[in-house]
Phi, psi and omega in degrees: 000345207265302189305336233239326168309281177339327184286340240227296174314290204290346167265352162297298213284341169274348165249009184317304165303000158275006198054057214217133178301156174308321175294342182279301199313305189302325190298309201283310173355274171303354176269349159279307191277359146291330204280328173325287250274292202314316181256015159269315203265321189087030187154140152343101210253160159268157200182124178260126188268033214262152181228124183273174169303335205261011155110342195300146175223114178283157115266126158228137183241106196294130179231096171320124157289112210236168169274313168248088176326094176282298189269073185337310203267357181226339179248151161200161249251163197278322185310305211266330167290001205231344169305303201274341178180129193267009180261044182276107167242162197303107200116338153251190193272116227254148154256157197226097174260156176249118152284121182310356192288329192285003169291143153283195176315312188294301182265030169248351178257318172288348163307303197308261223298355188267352177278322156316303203276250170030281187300345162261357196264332158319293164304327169278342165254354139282339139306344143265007147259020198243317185229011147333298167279012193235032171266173178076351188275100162337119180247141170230162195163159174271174179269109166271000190181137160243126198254134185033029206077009180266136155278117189264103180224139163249104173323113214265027176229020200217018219288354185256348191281167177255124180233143180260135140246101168297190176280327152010285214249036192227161197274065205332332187305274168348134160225164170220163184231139175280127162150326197310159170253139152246166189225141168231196169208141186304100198269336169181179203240082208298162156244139197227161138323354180249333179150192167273177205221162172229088141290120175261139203202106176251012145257024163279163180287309187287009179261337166299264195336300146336289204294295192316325182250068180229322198252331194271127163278354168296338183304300191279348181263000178110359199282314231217102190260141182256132194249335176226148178211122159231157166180171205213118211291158165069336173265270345114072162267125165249139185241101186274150169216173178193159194257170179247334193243122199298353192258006160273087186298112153283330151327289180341298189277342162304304218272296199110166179256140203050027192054060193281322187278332181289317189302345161300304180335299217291306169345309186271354168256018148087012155121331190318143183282127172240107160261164226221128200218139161319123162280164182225154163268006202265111184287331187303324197286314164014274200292292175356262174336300184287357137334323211273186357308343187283168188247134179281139143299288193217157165214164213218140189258175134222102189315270216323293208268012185070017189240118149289142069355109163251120169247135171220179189292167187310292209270053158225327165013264186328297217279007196246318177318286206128172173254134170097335240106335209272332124016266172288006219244309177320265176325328153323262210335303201318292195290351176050034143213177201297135175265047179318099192251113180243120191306167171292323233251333222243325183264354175282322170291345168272056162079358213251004182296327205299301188317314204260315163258027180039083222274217193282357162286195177247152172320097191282136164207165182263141163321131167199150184314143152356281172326337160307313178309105191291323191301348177270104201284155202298295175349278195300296149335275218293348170272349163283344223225346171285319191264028184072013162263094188250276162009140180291317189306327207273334181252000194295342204246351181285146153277148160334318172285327184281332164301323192296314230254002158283147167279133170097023188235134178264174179292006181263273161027283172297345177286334164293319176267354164267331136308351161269344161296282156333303178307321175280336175264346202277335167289322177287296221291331179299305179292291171359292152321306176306317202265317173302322166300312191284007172256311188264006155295310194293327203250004118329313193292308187306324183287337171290345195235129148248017211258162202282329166310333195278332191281341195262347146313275178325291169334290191301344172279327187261351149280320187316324183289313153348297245257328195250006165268310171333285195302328177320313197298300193294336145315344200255342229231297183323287172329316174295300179298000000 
């Protein structure tokens, strides 16, 4: 019994460190001592298994009684069953007990290795239920070993899983020493030949996301949602955030008082630069926000093909680029469309007056619901919007008539909404008119002078003009957004 303890003892003590209950220790125990009985018997035996309290281990190995003997390790032969009790008939079952004393080497070693293989196959599948449901999450743990630029971390509530930071997934800014503590966040959950693996990442975007809702709690209670995250790891990160609640600033509770919570962010992302930006569902006012630090003048959408036009002034460019780009390659990215970013100076020479004083294209504006419209009566909203009219666009080409033949909109009604129309277009057409006449006044004045001073007139009369229909528009587009 002293010997069956000791065995007992010495498999508590090769698992001590797994975390494993007395009844798990006892499981794999008996599941070694099939693996003994099996390379003792020469095959897969049946065998009652009990480990008493005080370490004691009964074995008994259950045998059929056959007449002819298929199976060695599970049968025995009637001659031989009737030795030990002659009253044995074909069917039952002879028990056999075995002293554990009596394994040899071999099947003490196979105990080993099948309790060894077992407690990892243990680990390996507490560890993908422990961090399965943990991608996107924030980890923390030290670098014990770098390997080819791989980062080796050992977790510090996970110390048996294998975790990784490639170089990939690494902040170029950034070195570690092996012993430093580091925090990444969980980009995914690999399957290896070894077992799983924790790809780890401090240049994902979710690792940004992370860090905000570890410092801001409006983040993490739901108050304050980040609706877009791009970034271009070690330069640049942008940040859409929008509130659930209107008495909730989100930039604010982002930035912190005196930019206590971002500047934690920033710390830990090694000095990278955040810009913390509103979100809009409008993409124009969008493209705006996401612009910054730079000031848009105007910017012009085309739903069909996804691309904003932004133009901004000369000495805000540089600052709407970037260094490299990156500026504007981001903000693409934030709003998920193509982003043409143009000088004032740079869309007026291509031809581009027309956008702005309404020349034989048509006037480009952006689309916006019904429902914006104040002039517009609830009724009258809910029959149009039944009859699949939510849009400015969509009633902009209607007539009277076509209104009347909605259900539920009367002739006064419609008539109301064709003078709420009218009232919304008479203006551009009015500047329209405007910027034209004073171009073809200028350009009369120029055909009258033939002397070489008049063409250089006329240029400055038709920029002045430009130049102060130009301003209109952009006081009228501020106003607006």
């Amino acid at each position: 019994m002293s010997e069956q303890l000791s065995v007992v003892e010495a498999f508590r003590v090769m698992t001590a460190n797994k975390s494993l209950s007395q009844e798990e220790l006892y499981d794999l125990i008996r599941d070694g001592i099939h693996a003994a009985l099996a390379r003792r018997f020469g095959g897969p035996v049946e065998a009652e298994i009990q480990i008493m309290e005080d370490g004691d281990i009964q074995i008994v190995v259950l045998k059929e009684v056959v007449e002819a003997v298929e199976d060695p390790a599970r049968q025995i032969l009637l001659e031989e069953a009737r030795w030990d009790d002659p009253d044995f008939q074909v069917g039952d079952l002879q028990e056999i007990p075995v002293d554990f004393r009596e394994f040899g080497r071999g099947a003490v070693m196979a105990a080993k290795q099948r309790i060894i293989q077992r407690v990892r196959e243990g680990e390996r599948e507490h560890i993908r239920e422990q961090f399965n449901d943990r991608v996107g999450e924030l980890v923390s743990g030290e670098v014990q070993s770098i390997q080819r630029g791989t980062l080796v971390v050992l977790l510090n509530r996970a110390r048996e899983a294998e975790a990784i930071i490639p170089w990939r997934e690494q902040n170029p800014r950034e070195r570690f020493r092996q012993g430093e503590s580091i925090r990444a966040v969980l980009k995914k959950l690999e399957e290896t030949p070894r077992g799983p693996r924790l790809i780890l990442s401090r240049a994902d975007p979710g690792f940004v996301a992370a860090l905000f809702s570890l410092e801001v709690p409006e983040i993490y209670e739901g108050l304050v949602e980040i609706k877009e995250i791009v970034r271009e790891a070690g330069g640049r990160t942008k940040v859409a955030v929008s509130s659930r609640d209107e008495s909730v600033d989100p930039v604010g509770a982002c930035v912190g008082v005196k930019g206590s919570r971002v500047q934690a962010v920033v710390s830990e992302m090694g000095g990278e630069r955040i810009d913390i930006v509103p979100w809009h569902p409008d993409p124009e006012i969008f493209a705006r926000r996401a612009l910054a630090p730079a000031r848009v003048a105007k910017v012009i959408s085309d739903q069909s093909r996804k691309v904003i036009t932004a133009i901004v002034d000369e000495d805000q460019l540089s600052l709407a680029i970037g260094r490299n780009g990156q500026n504007v390659r981001l903000a693409s990215q934030l709003i998920g469309w193509q982003l043409d970013l143009y000088s004032s100076r740079d869309w007026m020479e291509r031809g581009a007056e027309s956008i702005f004083f309404g020349g034989d294209d048509e006037y480009e504006v952006a689309d916006f619901p019904l429902s914006e419209l104040s002039g517009i009566t609830p009724a009258s909203l809910a029959a149009l919007e039944a009859a699949g009219i939510h849009s400015f666009f969509n009633v902009l080409d209607k007539d009277k008539q076509d209104f009347m033949q909605v259900p539920g909109i009367s002739e006064e009604e419609a008539e109301s909404l064709i003078a709420l129309i009218d009232e919304l277009t008479v203006v551009e057409e009015t500047d329209v008119e405007t910027a034209e006449g004073e171009t073809d006044a200028a350009t009369e004045a120029t055909e009258a002078d033939e002397t070489d001073a008049a063409p250089e007139a006329t240029e400055a009369t038709e920029a002045d003009v430009e130049v102060e229909v130009v301003a209109e528009e952009l006081v009228a587009e501020e106003k607006g957004s």
